[in-house]
N, C-alpha and C positions, 0 to 999 in steps of 0.2 A: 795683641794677645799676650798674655800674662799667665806664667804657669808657678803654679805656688806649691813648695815642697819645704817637707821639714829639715832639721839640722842635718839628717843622716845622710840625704842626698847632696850637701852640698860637699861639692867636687869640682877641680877644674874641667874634668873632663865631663862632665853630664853640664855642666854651664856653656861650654862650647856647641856640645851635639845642642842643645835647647834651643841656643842662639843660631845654629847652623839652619833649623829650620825659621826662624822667622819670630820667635817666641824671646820672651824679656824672662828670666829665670829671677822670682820673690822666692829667696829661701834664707833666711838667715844665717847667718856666719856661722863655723863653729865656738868656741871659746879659746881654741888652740890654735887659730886661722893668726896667721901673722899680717896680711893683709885682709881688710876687711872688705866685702864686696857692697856695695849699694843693695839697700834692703830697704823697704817700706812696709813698716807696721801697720800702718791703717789696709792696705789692701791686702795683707794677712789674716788679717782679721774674718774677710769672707771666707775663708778656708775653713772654718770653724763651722757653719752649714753645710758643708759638703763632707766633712766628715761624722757629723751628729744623722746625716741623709744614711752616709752606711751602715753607720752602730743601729739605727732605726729596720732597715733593710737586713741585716743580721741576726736580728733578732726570731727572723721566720727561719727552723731550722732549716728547710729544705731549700733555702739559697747561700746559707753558712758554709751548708757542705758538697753544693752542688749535686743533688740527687740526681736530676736531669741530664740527662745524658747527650740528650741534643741542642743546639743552639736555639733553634726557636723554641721549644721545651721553655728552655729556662729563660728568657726572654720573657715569656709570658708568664710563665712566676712570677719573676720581678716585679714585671707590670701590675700583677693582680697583687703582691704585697706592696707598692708602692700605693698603688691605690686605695687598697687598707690600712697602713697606716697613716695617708694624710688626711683620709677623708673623714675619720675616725676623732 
């Protein structure tokens, strides 16, 4: 398992908790980082669909700003604007 986070996250301490569960932390260095950590750009790269998923998914106000008040409420928003805008 592979969790992929941008510059802001990269810390020694959220690289630890990451690793502590089981997971390999893809986050790129910062530019300031005096050691650099092992990063891989090709599987960085997939992070790019998952965040184009949410700007897509945001676009429906009512899960922008969470109208829904209950969990399965807004579940089933999501579900019904996920499914509007891929099937579209």
């Amino acid at each position: 398992r592979i969790l992929h986070g941008d510059k802001g996250y990269d810390s020694d301490a959220i690289r630890r908790q990451v690793e502590g569960i089981g997971a390999m932390p893809n986050i790129p260095p910062r530019s300031n980082r005096r050691w650099k950590n092992c990063f891989s750009p090709a599987l960085y790269r997939d992070r790019n669909a998952i965040e184009r998923m949410f700007c897509r998914l945001k676009d429906f106000r009512r899960i922008a700003t969470r109208y829904d008040r209950l969990a399965t409420n807004f579940l089933a928003a999501v579900s019904i604007a996920a499914a509007v805008s891929y099937w579209l």
